[in-house]
C-alpha positions as CSV (number, residue, x, y, z in Angstrom):
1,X,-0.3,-23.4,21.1
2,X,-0.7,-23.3,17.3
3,X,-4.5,-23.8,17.5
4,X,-4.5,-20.7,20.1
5,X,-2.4,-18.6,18.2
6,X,-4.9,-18.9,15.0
7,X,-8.1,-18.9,17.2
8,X,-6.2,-15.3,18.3
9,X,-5.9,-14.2,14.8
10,X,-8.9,-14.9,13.9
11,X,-10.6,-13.1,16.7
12,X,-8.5,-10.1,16.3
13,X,-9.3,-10.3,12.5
14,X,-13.1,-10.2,13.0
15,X,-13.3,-7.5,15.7
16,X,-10.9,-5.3,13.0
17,X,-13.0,-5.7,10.1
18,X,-16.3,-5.1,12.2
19,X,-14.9,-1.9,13.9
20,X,-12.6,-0.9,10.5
21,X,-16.6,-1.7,8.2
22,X,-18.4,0.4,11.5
23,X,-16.4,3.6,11.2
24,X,-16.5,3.9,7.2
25,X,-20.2,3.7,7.6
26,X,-20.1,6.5,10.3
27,X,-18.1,8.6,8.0
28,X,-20.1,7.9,4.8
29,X,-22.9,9.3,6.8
30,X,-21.5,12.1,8.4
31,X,-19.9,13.0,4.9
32,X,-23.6,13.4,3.7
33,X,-23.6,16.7,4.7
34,X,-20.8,17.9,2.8
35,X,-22.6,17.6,-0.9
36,X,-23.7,21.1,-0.3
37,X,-20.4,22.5,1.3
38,X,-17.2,23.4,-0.4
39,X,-14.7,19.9,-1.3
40,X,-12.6,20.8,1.5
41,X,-15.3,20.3,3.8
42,X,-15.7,16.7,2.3
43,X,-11.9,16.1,2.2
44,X,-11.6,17.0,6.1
45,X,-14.5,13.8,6.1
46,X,-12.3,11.4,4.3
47,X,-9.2,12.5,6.4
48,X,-10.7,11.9,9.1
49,X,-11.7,8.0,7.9
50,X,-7.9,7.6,7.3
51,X,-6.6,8.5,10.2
52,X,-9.6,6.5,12.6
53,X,-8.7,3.8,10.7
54,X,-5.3,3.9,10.9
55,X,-5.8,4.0,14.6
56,X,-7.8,0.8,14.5
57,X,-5.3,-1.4,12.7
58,X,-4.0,-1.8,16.3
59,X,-6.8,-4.5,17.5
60,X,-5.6,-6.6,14.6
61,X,-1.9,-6.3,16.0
62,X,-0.9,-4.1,13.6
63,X,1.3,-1.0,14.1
64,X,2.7,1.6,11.6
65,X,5.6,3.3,10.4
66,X,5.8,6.3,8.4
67,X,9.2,7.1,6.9
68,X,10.4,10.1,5.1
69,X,7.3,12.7,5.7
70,X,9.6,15.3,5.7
71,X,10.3,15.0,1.8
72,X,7.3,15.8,0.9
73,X,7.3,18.8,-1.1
74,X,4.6,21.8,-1.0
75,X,2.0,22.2,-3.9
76,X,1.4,20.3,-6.7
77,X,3.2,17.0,-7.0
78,X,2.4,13.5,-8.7
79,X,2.8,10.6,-6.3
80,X,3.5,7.4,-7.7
81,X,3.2,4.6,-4.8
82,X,3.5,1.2,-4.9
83,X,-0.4,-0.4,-3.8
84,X,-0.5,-4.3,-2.4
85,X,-3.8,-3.5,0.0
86,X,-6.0,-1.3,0.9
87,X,-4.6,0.5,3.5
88,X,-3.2,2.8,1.8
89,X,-5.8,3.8,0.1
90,X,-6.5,5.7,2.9
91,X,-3.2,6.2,4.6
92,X,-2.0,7.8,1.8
93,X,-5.0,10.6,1.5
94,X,-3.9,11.5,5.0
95,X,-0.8,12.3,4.2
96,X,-1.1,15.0,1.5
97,X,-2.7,18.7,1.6
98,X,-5.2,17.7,-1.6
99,X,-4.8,14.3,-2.7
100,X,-6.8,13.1,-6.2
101,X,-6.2,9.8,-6.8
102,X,-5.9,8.3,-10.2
103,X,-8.9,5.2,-10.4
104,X,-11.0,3.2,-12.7
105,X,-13.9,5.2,-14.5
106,X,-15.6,2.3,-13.6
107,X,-15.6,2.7,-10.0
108,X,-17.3,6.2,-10.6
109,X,-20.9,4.1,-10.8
110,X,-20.3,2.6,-7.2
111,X,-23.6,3.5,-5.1
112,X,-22.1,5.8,-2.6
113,X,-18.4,5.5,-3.7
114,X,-18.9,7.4,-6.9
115,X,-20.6,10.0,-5.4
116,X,-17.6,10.7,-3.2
117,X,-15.1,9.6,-6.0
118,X,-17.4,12.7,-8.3
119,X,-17.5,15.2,-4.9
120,X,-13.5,15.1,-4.2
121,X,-12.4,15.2,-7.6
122,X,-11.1,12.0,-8.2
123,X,-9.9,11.8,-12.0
124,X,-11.6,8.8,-14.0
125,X,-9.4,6.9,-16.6
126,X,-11.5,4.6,-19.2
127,X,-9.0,1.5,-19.7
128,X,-11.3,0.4,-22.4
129,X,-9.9,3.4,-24.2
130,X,-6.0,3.1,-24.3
131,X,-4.9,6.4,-25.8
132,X,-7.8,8.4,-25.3
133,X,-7.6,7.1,-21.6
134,X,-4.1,8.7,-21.3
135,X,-4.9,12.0,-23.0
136,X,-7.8,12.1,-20.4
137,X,-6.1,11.4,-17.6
138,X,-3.0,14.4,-18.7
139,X,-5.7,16.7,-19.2
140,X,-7.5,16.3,-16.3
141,X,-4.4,16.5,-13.9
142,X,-2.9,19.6,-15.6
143,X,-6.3,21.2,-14.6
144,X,-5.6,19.6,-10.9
145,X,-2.0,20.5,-10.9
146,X,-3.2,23.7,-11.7
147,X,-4.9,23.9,-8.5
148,X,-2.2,22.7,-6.8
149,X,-3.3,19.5,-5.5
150,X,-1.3,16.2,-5.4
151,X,-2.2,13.5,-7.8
152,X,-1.6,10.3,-6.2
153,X,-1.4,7.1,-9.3
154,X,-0.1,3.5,-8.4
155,X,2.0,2.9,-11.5
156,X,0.9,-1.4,-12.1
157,X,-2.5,0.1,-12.0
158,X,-3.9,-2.5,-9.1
159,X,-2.9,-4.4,-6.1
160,X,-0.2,-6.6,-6.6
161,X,0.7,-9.5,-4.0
162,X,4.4,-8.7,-1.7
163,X,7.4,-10.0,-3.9
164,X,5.1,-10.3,-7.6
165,X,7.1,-9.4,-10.5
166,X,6.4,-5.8,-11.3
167,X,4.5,-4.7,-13.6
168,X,4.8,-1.1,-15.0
169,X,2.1,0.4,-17.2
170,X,3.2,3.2,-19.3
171,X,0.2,6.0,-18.0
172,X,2.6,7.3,-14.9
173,X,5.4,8.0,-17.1
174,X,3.1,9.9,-19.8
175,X,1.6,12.2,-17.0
176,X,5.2,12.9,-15.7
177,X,6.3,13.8,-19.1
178,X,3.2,16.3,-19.7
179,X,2.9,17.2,-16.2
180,X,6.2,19.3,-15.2
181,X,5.7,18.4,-11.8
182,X,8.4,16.5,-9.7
183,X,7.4,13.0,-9.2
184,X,7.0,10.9,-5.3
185,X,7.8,7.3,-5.3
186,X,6.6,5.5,-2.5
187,X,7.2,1.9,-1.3
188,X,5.6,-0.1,1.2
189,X,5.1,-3.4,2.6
190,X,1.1,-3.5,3.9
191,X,0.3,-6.5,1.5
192,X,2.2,-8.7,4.3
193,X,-0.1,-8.0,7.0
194,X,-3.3,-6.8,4.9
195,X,-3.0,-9.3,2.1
196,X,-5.3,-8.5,-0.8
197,X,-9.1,-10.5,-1.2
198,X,-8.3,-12.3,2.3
199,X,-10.0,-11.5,5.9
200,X,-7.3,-12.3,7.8
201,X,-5.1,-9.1,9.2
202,X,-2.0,-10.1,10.5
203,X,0.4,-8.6,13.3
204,X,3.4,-6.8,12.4
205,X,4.6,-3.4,11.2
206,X,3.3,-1.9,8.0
207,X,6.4,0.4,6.8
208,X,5.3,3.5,4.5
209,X,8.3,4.7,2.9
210,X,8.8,8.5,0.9
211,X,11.6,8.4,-1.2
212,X,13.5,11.6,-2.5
213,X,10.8,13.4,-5.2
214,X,12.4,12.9,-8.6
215,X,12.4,16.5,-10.4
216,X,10.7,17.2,-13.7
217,X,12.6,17.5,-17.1
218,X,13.3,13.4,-17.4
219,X,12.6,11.8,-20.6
220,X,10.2,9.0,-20.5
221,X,12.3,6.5,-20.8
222,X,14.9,7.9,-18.0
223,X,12.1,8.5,-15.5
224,X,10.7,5.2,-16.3
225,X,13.2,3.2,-15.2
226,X,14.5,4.9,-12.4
227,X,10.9,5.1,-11.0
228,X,10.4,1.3,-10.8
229,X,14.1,0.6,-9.3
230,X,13.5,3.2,-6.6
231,X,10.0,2.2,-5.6
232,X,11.0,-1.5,-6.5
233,X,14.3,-1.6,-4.5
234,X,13.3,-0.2,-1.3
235,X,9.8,-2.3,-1.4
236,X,12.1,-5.6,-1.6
237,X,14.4,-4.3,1.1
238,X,10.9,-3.5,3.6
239,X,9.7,-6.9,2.9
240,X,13.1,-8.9,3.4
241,X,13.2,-7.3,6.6
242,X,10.1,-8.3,7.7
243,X,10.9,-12.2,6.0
244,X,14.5,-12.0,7.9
């Protein structure tokens, strides 16, 4: 029974990752088109690659569970999520009128990825640059605020493996501090059934949680810490009830 139950898993994990790797190829091509129409015409593209895929997670066994949609506040708004996989790097751009995400400048030279990163107006941060980075990054999202669009960062800066100790950087509590904006915190449990750098995709139900927006006018410090217990405390309570 043990063999057949990882023969299964394996089987659903392969026709996943063909179909998930099938439809972002569709809609990198059918997002060609859209480098000589307006951004929103290119942001209805990558909607539309979030919510397909979403849809596919179910061959691997995998359902979902949005929690809390109706907190999310119109106009701009920083959204500081907790990241363990990839799938919310997509789930979340569905969720959010004009999301800009917060990424590596170094991901900005990807073939094909770049581009799309340049054509939605991601905003690049240079690592290599510590203080720079950070001024950079503020100035860019008070342009993007401006606009009113929704600046989505995850606060430890990469994927972190479910239950990891957590590991704040200091860049999401300098952009609340400049931006005047109230602040999203988001916690989630994906990494258990899309762990990070494996192929496997394991059954279960992936819980996206929105937690009440934290208003602007903070110091640093306060919003710092109550930040990481509110994303951190409703992530450990998402993953014990999947462990129970």
């Amino acid at each position: 029974m043990g063999r057949r139950a990882d023969a299964v898993l394996v089987l659903r994990s392969v026709a996943f990752n063909l179909l998930f790797y099938l439809n972002l190829i569709l809609h990198v091509i059918a997002a060609i088109p859209t480098f000589a129409l307006p951004r929103s015409m290119f942001m209805a593209v990558a909607k539309s690659w979030g919510r397909t895929s979403n849809a596919l997670v179910a061959v691997a066994g995998i359902r979902v569970e949005l929690r809390g949609l109706e907190k999310i506040p119109p106009g701009a708004l920083l959204v500081a999520a907790k990241h363990q996989s990839v799938w919310e790097t997509f789930t979340l751009f569905t969720l959010f009128a004009d999301p800009a995400y917060v990424l590596k400048r170094e991901l900005m030279w990807i073939p094909v990825f770049g581009w799309y990163a340049w054509k939605s107006d991601m905003i690049p941060v240079d690592r290599a640059s510590r203080g720079e980075a950070v001024a950079g990054m503020i100035a860019r999202a008070r342009d993007e605020f401006a606009r009113g669009r929704q600046i989505i960062i995850f606060p430890e800066g990469t994927r972190t493996a479910p239950g990891a100790p957590p590991d704040y950087r200091p860049g999401v509590a300098h952009l609340y501090a400049q931006a005047g904006v109230a602040c999203l915190p988001i916690a989630l449990n994906s990494g258990l059934f899309w762990p990070r750098r494996k192929f496997l995709r394991y059954p279960g139900t992936i819980v996206l949680e929105v937690l009440d927006p934290i208003p602007p006018g903070l110091s640093r410090e306060e919003f710092a810490a109550r930040l990481e217990q509110e994303i951190e405390g409703a992530t450990d309570r998402l993953l014990n009830r999947e462990r129970a």
